[in-house]
VEXVEXBA-637641 format. One record per residue (C-alpha): x, z, y; residue in three letters. Coordinates in pm, whole numbers, plus 32768, in hexadecimal, padded with zeros to 4 digits. Layout:
XZYALA
...
END
This chain:
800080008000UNK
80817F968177UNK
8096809B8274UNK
7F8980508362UNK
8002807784D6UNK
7F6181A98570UNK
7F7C81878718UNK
8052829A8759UNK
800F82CD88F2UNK
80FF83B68967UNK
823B82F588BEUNK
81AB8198892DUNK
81AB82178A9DUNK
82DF82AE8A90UNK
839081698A04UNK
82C9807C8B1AUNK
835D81958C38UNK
84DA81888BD2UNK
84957FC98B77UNK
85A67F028C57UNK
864E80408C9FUNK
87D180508C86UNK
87DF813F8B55UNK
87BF815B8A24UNK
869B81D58980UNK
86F2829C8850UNK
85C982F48770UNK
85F78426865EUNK
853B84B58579UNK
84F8850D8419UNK
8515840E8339UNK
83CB835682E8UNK
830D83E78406UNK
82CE82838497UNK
8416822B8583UNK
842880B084F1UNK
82A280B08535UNK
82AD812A867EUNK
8393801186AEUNK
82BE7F078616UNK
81CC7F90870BUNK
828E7F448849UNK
83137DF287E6UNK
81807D8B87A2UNK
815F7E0A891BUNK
82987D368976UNK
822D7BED88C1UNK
80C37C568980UNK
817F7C608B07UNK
82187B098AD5UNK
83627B6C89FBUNK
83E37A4B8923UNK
843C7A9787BFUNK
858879F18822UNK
85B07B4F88ECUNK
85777C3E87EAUNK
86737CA386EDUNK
85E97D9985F0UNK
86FD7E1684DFUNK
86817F2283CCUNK
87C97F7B8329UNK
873480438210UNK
86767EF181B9UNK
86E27E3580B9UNK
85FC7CF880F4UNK
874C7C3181BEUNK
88CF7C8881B8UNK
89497D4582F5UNK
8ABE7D8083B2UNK
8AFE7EC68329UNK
8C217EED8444UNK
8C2F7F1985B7UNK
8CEB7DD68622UNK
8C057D06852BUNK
8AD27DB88591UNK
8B347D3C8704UNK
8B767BF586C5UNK
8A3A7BB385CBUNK
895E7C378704UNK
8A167B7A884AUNK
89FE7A2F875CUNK
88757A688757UNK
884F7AA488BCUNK
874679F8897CUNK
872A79A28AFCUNK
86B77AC68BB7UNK
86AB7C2E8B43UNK
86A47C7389E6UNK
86007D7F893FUNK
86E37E18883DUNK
864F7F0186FEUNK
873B7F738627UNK
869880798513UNK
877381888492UNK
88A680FE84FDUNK
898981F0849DUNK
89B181598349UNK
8AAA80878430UNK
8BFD80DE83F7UNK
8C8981368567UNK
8B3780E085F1UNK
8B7481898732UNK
8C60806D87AFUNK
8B737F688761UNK
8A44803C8807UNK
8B3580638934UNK
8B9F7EEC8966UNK
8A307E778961UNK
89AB7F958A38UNK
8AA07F0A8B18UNK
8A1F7DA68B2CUNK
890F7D708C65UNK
884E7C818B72UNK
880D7D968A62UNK
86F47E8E8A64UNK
87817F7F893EUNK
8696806B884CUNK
871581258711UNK
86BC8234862EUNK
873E8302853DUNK
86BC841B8437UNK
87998529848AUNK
881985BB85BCUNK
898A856D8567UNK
8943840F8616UNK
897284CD873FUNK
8A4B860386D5UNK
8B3F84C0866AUNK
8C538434877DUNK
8B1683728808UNK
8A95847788E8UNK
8BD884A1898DUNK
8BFB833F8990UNK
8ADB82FC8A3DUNK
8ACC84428B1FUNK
89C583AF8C31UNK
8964828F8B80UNK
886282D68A82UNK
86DB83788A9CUNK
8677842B894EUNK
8515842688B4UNK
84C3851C8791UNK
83C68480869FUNK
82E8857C8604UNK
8220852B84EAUNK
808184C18532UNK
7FBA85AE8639UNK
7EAA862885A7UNK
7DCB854786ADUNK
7EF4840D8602UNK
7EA0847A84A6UNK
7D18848184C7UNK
7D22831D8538UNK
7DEC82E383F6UNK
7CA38342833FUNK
7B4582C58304UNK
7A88826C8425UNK
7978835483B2UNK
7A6B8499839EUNK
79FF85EC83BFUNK
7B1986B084ADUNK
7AE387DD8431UNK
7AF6876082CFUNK
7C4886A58323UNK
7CBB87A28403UNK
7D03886682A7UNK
7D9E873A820CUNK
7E7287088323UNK
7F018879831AUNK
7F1C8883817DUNK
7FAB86F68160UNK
808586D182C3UNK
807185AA83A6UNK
817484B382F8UNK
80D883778331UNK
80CF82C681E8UNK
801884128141UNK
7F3A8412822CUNK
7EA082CD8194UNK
7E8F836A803AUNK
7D4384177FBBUNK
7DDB84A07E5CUNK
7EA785E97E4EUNK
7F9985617D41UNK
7FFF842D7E07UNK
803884E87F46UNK
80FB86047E9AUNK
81D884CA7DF5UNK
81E8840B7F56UNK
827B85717FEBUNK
835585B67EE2UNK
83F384727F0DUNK
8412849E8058UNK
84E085ED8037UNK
85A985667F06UNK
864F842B7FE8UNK
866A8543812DUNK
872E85E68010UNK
87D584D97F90UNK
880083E980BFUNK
888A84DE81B6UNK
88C38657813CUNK
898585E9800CUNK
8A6184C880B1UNK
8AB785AB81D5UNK
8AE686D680FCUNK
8B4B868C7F99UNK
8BA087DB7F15UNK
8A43887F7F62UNK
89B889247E6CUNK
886988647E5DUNK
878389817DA8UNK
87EE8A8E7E95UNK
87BF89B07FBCUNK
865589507EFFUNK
861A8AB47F0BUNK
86578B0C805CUNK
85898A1480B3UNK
84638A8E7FE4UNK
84838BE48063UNK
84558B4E81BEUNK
83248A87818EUNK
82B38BD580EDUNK
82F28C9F824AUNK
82AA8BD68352UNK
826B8C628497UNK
82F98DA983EFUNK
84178E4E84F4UNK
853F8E658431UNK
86C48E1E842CUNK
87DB8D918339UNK
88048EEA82D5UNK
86BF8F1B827BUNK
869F8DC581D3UNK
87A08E1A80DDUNK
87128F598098UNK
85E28EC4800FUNK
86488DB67F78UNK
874C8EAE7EA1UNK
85E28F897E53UNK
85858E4C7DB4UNK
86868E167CEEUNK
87368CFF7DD3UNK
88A68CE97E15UNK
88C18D4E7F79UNK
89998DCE8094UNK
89768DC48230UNK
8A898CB7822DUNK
8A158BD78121UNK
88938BF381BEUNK
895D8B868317UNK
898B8A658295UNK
889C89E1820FUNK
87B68A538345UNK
8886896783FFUNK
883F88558303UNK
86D988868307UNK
86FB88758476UNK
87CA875A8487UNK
86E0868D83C0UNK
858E86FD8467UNK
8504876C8349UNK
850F88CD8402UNK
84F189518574UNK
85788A93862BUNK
84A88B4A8709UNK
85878C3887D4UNK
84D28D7E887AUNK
84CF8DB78A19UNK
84C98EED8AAFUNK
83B58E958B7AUNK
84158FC48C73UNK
85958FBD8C4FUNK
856A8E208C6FUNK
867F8DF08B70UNK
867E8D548A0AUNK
86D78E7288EDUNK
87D18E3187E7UNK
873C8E9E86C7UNK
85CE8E9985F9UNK
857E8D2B8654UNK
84688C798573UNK
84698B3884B1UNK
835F8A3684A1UNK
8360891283A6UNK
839087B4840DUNK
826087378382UNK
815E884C8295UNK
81428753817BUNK
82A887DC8131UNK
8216893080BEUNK
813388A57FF7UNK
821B87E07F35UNK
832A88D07F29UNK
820B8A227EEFUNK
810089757E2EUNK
80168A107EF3UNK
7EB289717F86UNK
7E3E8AC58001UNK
7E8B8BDC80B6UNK
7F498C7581D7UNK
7E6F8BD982BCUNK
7EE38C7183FBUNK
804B8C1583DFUNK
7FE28AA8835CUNK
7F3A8A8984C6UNK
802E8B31857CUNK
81328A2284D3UNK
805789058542UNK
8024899486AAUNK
81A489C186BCUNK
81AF8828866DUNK
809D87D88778UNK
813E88888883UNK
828B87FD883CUNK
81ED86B38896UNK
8147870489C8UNK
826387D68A3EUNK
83D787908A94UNK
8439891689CEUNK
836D8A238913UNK
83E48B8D88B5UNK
83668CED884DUNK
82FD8DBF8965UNK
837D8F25896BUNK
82BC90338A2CUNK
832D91998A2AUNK
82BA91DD88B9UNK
81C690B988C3UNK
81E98F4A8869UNK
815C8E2288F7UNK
81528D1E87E2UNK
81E68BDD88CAUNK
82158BB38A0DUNK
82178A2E8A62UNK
82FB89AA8B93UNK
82BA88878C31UNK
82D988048D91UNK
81D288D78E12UNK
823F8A1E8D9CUNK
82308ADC8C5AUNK
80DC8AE48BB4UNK
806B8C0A8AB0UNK
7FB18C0E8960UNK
7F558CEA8857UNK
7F038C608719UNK
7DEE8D1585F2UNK
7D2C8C9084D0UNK
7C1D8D758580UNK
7BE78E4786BFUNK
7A878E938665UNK
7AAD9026860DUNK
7ABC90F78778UNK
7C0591AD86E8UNK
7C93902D86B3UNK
7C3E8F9587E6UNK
7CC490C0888DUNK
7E1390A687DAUNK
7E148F2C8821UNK
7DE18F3A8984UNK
7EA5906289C8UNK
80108FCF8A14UNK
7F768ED38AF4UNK
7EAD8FE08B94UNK
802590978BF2UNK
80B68F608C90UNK
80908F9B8DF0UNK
80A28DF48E72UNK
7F928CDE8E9FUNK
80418BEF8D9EUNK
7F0C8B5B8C83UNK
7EEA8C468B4EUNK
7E0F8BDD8A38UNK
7DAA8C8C890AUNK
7D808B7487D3UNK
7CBE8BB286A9UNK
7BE28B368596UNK
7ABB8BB8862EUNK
79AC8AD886F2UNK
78EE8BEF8777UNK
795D8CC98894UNK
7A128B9B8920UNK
7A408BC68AA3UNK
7AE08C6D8BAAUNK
7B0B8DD18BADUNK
7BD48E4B8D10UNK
7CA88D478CFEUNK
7D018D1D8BA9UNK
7C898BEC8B02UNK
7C088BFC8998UNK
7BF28ABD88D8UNK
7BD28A368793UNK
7CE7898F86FEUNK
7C46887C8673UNK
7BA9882A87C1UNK
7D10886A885FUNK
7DC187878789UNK
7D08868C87BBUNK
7C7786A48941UNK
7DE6867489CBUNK
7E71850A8A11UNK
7F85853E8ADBUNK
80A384A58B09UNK
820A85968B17UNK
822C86B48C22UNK
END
C-alpha cells in the first residue's frame, strides 16, 4: 500500500517562508515520519507556481530504484551537470549516506542558482563538521510525526474523534500506520520501523552496543513517560528488573535515543528563580506507537499517554517546551513562543473538586497574565474559570492551525 500524502500545514508554510532564501533548509526528524513526503509536497507546489521539472533535482539516497555518487566531488558534479536556467530547487533525502557530504552541501549552497533542502534521521547531520561548516548558513526544521488534527485526515472521512483520539494515543502518529485498520499489521509496520532506526543508524554509529540492554532501556522508557526521573534512577530500575544497568551505560544510550528522535528531554524551570535545573528532567517518546510495540500494551496509563501526546503538540506550535517548577509544585509544560511563555496542566480528568483543585493550583500561584490552560478528557466543565482556561484535548488538538511562534 502507497503512503497517501496527508497536507501537513505548518511544515508546508514554513518551507514556502524560507523558498528563494540564501540558506539551506535542513529538515530532521525520525526516520519514517514523512520528511521525503513533505518534500514531495513542496515540489507539487513548485511544479503548481510555474517551476519546470528541468529545475527540480530530487535524490533519495536510501533508494535503490537508480545508482547515486556516493562521494562529495561526484555528488557535485552529477547535480551542476543537471542544472537548469534559473534557480533550481535542490532535494537531497538523507544525505548523509554521502561520504564527506558536507563539502558537496557547501559548494552548492554556495551557487546563486541553487535553492538547497536536505534531511537526515538523526541529529548527527548537524552534530557532524556541517554545522560548523555552515555556521550562518542553514535554517533547521524538526519533523514530528502526524498531529493528531494530520492523522485524523489520514482516516475515514466518517471518523469519530473521540474514537480516534484513543487510537492516536495507543498507535502514534507515524504516517504509514496511520492508514492501517489491523493491530497485527501496525505492530509489524512499527517494529520495522524501530528495527532499521536500530540497524540503520544506532548500530553503524555505535557497533559495540549491546543491542538488548539498549532494547531495554528503551522499554523501560516507553513504560515511564512523563515520569520525573534521572540516569541514576533509570539504572536503578532497570537492575530491579533484572536488566544490566549502570548511570553511565543508561547515558548513553539516552543520548542515542535522543539523537535519533525516537525520545525527547523536557528540562524543569524554576518558574520563580527563572533558571533551568540540572537534574529530574522527563522524557517523552518520539512517536506513542513506540510503547506499544516495545510494551505490548493497548491500555492503560491513560494520563501519561496524553500528557506524551500534549508534549508532541506543543513542540509543534512552540519554538521550546519544559517542566515548570514552582516552590513544591509543578506545572506540567510551559510553552515559549514569541509572545511569551504559555502554561498548561494536563489530566485524564479534573471532574472530582479535590482534582480540579490540585490541577489548577500551580497556575493559581503564578502571579503573571501569561495564558494557562488546564487540558483534559473531560467535555463538561469546559470554560473559563478566573482566567484559567479549561479545554478538552480533543477539541484542543484539533481547534489550533497555526503556523510556528
Amino acid at each position: 500500500m502507497k503512503t497517501r500524502l496527508v497536507p501537513r500545514p505548518r511544515y508546508m508554510a514554513w518551507l514556502q517562508r524560507w523558498k528563494d532564501r540564501q540558506v539551506i533548509k535542513v529538515v530532521t526528524g525520525m526516520r519514517r515520519s514523512g520528511k521525503f513526503c513533505i518534500f514531495e509536497l513542496f515540489r507539487g507546489e513548485l511544479r503548481s507556481q510555474g517551476v519546470p521539472d528541468t529545475n527540480i533535482q530530487s535524490i533519495n539516497f536510501e533508494s535503490l530504484d537508480e545508482e547515486y555518487p556516493t562521494t562529495a566531488r561526484e555528488l557535485y558534479r552529477y547535480i551542476v551537470q543537471r542544472l537548469g536556467p534559473g534557480i533550481n530547487y535542490v532535494f537531497l533525502d538523507e544525505v548523509q549516506h554521502v561520504e564527506g557530504f558536507e563539502r558537496a552541501v557547501d559548494g552548492l549552497a554556495l551557487r546563486e542558482d541553487v535553492d538547497l533542502y536536505i534531511t537526515g534521521s538523526n541529529a548527527y547531520l548537524l552534530s557532524s563538521n556541517l554545522a560548523t561548516l555552515l555556521t550562518g548558513r542553514y535554517v533547521e526544521l524538526r519533523m514530528l510525526p502526524f498531529s493528531f488534527a494530520e492523522y485524523l485526515s489520514a482516516r475515514a472521512d466518517e471518523s469519530n474523534p473521540d474514537t480516534e483520539f484513543n487510537r492516536y494515543i495507543t498507535y502514534g502518529g507515524m504516517p504509514f500506520a496511520a492508514q492501517l485498520d489491523d493491530e497485527r499489521s501496525i505492530l509489524d509496520y512499527l517494529g520495522g520501523v524501530f528495527s532499521t532506526i536500530v540497524l540503520e543508524d544506532v548500530a553503524r554509529r555505535h557497533p559495540r552496543i549491546d543491542m538488548r540492554s539498549f532494547t531495554d532501556t528503551a522499554a523501560f522508557l516507553a513504560d515511564n513517560v512523563g515520569n520525573v526521573t534521572s540516569r541514576k534512577r533509570i539504572a536503578a530500575g532497570l537492575s530491579s528488573a533484572g536488566a544490566k544497568a549502570n548511570p553511565s551505560t543508561v547515558g548513553n544510550y539516552l543520548d542515542i535515543l535522543l539523537e535519533n528522535y525516537l525520545l525527547f528531554k523536557a528540562e524543569r524551570y524554576d518558574l520563580r528563580g527563572r533558571e533551568y535545573l540540572a537534574t529530574l528532567e522527563k522524557y517523552y517518546l518520539g512517536d506513542l506507537g513506540f510503547r506499544f510495540w516495545l510494551l505490548g500494551k493497548t491500555q492503560g496509563d491513560v494520563g501519561h499517554r496524553i500528557e506524551n501526546a500534549v508534549y508532541l503538540e506543543l513542540l509543534r506550535r512552540y519554538r521550546s517546551v519544559s517542566i515548570g517548577k514552582v516552590g513544591t509544585a509543578e506545572v506540567d509544560f510551559v510553552a515559549t513562543g514569541d509572545s511569551g511563555p504559555e502554561y498548561f496542566q494536563v489530566a485524564q480528568t479534573v471532574l472530582p473538586d479535590e482534582t480540579r483543585d490540585r490541577e489548577f493550583r500551580p497556575l493559581r500561584s503564578l502571579e503573571d497574565n501569561y495564558p494557562k490552560t488546564v487540558l483534559s478528557l473531560d467535555r463538561v466543565g469546559v470554560g473559563d474559570y478566573d482566567g484559567i482556561r479549561q479545554e478538552n484535548i480533543v477539541d484542543w488538538m484539533l481547534g489550533t492551525h497555526q503556523a510556528y511562534k
